[in-house]
C-alpha positions as CSV (number, residue, x, y, z in Angstrom):
1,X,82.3,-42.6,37.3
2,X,85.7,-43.9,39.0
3,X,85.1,-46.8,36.6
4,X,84.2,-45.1,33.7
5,X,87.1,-42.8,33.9
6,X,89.6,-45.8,34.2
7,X,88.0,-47.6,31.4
8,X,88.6,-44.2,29.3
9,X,92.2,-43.9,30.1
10,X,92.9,-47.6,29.2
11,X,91.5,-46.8,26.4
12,X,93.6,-43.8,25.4
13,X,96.8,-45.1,27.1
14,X,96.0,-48.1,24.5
15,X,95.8,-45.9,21.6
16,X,98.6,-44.0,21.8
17,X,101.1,-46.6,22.2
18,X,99.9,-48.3,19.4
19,X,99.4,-45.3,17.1
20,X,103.2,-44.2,18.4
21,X,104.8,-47.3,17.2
22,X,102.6,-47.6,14.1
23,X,104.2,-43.8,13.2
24,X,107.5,-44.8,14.0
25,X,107.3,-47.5,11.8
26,X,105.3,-45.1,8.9
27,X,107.9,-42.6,9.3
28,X,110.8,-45.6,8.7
29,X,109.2,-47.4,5.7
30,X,108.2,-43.8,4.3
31,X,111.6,-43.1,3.6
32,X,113.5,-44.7,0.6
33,X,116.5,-44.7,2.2
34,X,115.4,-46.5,5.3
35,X,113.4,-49.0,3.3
36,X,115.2,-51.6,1.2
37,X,111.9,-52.6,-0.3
38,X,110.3,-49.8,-0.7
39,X,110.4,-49.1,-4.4
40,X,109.4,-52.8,-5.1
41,X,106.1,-52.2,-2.2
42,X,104.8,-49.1,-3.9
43,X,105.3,-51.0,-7.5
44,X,102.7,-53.3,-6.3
45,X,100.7,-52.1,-4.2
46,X,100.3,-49.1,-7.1
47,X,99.5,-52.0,-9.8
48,X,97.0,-53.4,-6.7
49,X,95.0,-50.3,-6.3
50,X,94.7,-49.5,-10.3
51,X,93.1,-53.0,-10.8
52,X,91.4,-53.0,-7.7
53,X,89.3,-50.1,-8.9
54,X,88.9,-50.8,-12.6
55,X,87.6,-54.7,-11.0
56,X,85.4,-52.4,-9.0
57,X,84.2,-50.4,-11.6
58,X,83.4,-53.2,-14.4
59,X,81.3,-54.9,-11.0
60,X,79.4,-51.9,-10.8
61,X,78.9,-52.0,-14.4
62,X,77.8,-55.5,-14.1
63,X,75.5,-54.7,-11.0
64,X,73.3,-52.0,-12.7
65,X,73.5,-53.9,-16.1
66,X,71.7,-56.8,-14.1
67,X,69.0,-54.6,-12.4
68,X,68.4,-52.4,-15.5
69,X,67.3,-56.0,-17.3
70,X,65.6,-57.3,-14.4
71,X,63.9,-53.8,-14.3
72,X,63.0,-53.9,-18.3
73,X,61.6,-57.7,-17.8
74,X,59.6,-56.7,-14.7
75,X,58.1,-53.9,-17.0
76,X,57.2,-56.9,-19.9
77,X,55.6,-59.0,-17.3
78,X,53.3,-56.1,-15.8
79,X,52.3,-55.3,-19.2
80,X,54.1,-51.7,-19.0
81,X,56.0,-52.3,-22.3
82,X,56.0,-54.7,-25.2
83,X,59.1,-57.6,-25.9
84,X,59.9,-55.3,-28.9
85,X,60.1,-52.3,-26.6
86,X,62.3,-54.4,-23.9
87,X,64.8,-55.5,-27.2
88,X,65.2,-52.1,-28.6
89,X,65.7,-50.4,-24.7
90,X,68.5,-53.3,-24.1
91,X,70.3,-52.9,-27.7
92,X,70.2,-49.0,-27.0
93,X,72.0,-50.0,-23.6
94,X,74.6,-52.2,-25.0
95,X,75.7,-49.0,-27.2
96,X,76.6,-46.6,-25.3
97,X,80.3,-46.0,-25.1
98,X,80.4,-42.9,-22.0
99,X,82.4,-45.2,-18.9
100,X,81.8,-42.7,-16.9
101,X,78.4,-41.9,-17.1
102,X,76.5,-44.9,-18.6
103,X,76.6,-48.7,-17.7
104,X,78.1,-50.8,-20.6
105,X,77.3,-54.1,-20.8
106,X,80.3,-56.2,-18.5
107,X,80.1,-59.0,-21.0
108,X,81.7,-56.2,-23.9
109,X,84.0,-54.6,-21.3
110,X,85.8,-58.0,-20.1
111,X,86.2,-58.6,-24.4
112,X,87.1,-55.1,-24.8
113,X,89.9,-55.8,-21.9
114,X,90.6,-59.4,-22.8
115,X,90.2,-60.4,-19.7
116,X,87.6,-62.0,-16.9
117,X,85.6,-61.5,-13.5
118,X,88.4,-65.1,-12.4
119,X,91.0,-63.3,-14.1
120,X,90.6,-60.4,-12.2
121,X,90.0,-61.4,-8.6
122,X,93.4,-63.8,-9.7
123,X,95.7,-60.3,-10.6
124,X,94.1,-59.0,-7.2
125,X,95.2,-62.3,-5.3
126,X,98.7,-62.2,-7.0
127,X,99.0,-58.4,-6.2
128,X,98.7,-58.6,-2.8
129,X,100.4,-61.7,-2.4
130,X,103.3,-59.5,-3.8
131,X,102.8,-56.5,-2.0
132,X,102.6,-58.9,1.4
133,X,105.9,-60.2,0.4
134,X,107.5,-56.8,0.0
135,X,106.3,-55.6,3.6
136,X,108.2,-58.3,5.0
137,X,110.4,-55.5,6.4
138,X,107.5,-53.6,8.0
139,X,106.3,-56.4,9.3
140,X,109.9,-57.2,11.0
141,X,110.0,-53.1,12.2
142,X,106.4,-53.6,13.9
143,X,107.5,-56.8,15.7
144,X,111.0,-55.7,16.9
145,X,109.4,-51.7,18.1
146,X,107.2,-53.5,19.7
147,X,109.0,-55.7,21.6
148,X,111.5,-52.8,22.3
149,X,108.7,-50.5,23.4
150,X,105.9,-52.4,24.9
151,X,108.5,-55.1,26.7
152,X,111.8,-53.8,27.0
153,X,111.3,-50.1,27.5
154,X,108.2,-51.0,29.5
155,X,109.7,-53.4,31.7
156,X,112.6,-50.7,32.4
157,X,109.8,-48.3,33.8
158,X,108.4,-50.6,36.2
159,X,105.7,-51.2,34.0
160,X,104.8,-48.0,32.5
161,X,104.7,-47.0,28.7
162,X,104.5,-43.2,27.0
163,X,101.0,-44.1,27.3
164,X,100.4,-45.1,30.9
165,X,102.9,-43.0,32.1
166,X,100.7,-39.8,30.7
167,X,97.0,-41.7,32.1
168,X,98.8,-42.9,35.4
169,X,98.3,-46.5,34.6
170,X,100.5,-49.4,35.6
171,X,100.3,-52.7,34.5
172,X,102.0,-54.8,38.0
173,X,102.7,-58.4,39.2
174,X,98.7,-59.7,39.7
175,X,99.5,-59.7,43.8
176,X,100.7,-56.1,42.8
177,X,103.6,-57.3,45.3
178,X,106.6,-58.1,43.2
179,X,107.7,-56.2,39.7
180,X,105.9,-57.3,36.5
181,X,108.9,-59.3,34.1
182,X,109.9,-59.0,31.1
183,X,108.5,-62.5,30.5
184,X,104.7,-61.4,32.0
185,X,105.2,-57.9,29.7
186,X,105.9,-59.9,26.5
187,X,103.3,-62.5,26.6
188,X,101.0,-59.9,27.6
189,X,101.9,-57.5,24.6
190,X,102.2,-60.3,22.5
191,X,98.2,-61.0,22.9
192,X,97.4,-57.2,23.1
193,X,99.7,-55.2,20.4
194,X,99.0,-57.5,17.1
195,X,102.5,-59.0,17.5
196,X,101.5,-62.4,16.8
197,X,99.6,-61.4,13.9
198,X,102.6,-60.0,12.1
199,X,104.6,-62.8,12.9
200,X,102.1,-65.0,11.4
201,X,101.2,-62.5,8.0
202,X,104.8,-62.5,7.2
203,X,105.1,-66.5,7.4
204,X,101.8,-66.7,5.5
205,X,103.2,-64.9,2.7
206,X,106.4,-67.0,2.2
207,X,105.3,-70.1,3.0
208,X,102.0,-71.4,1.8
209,X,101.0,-71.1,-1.3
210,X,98.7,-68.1,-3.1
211,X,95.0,-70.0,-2.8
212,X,95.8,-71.1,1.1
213,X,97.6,-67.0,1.2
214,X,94.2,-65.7,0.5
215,X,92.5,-67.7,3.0
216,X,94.9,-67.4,5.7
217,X,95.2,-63.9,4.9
218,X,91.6,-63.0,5.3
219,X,91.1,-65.4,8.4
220,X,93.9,-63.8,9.9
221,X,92.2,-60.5,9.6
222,X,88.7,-61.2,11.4
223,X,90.5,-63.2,13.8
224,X,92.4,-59.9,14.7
225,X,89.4,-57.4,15.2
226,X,87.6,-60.6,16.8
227,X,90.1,-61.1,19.3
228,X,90.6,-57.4,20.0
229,X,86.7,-57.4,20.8
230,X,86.8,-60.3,23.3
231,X,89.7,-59.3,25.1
232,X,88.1,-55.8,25.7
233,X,84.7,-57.4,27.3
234,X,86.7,-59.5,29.2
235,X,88.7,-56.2,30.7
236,X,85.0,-54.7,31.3
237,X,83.3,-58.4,32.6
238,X,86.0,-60.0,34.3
239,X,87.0,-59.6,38.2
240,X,89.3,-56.5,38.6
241,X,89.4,-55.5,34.8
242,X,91.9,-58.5,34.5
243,X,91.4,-59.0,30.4
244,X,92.8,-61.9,28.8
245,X,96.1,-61.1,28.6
246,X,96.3,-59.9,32.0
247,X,94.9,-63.7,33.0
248,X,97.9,-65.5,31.0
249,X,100.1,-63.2,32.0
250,X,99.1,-63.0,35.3
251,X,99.3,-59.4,35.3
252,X,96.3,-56.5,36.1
253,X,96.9,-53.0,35.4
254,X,96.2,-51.0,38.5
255,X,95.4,-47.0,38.8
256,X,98.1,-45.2,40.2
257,X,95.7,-42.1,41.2
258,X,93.3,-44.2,42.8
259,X,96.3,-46.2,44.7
260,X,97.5,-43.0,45.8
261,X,94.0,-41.9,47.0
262,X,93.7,-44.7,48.9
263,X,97.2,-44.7,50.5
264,X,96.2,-41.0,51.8
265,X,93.2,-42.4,53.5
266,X,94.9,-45.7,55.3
């Protein structure tokens, strides 16, 4: 239960640190005055939402226009209606004109629009290339209140956040002898707090170009949640709850009830 319970505080201590600095930062780029780019963000990533659901919705279309004929062509082939049956059930498809409750044909709806399926996923890729550009500042506010917070600030307590301060966590030196360092508290956060990702989102979207963005982009993304995953088995397998950035760091964070418990019974 003791184990459980520390497990459970981690996690919380974990949460709200990271959901603190992500409001900090929200409450920041919110504000147009505080934001150089924030007109310029919201003009994209306005344009990237409208085209991401009309893309969306023409797919859709596509998708049930597909099964509907596959449906009609299954009936042919069981004998449940004739060829001429299928032809006039597929015209009557192909005329209706309600978008919101009938499926058009995609073929007429990317010539209605001028436009198609590459064309599409191509404005999408451009759109958020462009919105990734103009959160460069966000980008630069997450990785400097970070650093201020997790290492600074953190380092200044001894080794104690908002966080672990409330849950009575402490992340120490892994003899627990001497004080954690500023060095130990910035690799550490560096691996825990999605610092390095923003460092490397913000060079992906100035540097390389759109086709090698999207890639980047999208590995950059499951390489995120992947890493968070391994690095909490690790804090649950490993020796001491020492996760990954603990070992690099050479760091553990330690409970400071069950330290005192255990300094009232020596």
């Amino acid at each position: 239960m003791d184990k459980f319970g520390y497990y459970y505080r981690r996690v919380l201590a974990y949460l709200f640190d990271f959901l603190l600095i992500q409001l900090v930062v929200t409450c920041i780029t919110g504000t147009q005055i505080l934001n150089p780019q924030y007109k310029s963000y919201h003009k994209y990533y306005d344009e990237y939402l409208v085209t991401y659901k009309e893309y969306n919705y023409y797919d859709e279309q596509q998708s049930n226009d597909i099964k509907t004929c596959n449906d009609l062509k299954k009936a042919i082939e069981k004998g449940n209606i004739t060829e001429e049956e299928y032809i006039n059930k597929y015209k009557e498809i192909s005329k209706k004109e309600n978008y919101d409750d009938e499926c058009l044909s995609l073929v007429n709806d990317y010539n209605n629009h001028k436009i198609n399926k590459e064309e599409y996923i191509d404005k999408l890729n451009n759109l958020a290339h462009n919105v990734d550009k103009n959160s460069l500042y966000e980008y630069i506010l997450l990785i400097v209140l970070s650093i201020l917070y997790l290492v600074l600030f953190q380092g200044f307590t001894g080794g104690q956040t908002l966080g672990k301060k409330i849950l009575h966590l402490k992340v120490v030196n892994k003899d627990g002898r001497k004080k954690v360092s500023y060095k130990q508290l910035l690799i550490r956060s560096i691996l825990l707090f999605d610092i390095i990702y923003y460092v490397l989102r913000s060079l992906n979207a100035f540097i390389l170009s759109l086709n090698t963005y999207v890639f980047v982009n999208n590995l950059l993304y499951y390489a995120k949640d992947v890493l968070l995953i391994i690095i909490c088995l690790s804090i649950v397998l490993l020796k001491d709850s020492r996760g990954i950035p603990d070992l690099i760091a050479n760091t553990k964070v330690i409970d400071e009830k069950r330290v005192i418990k255990k300094m009232k019974i020596d």
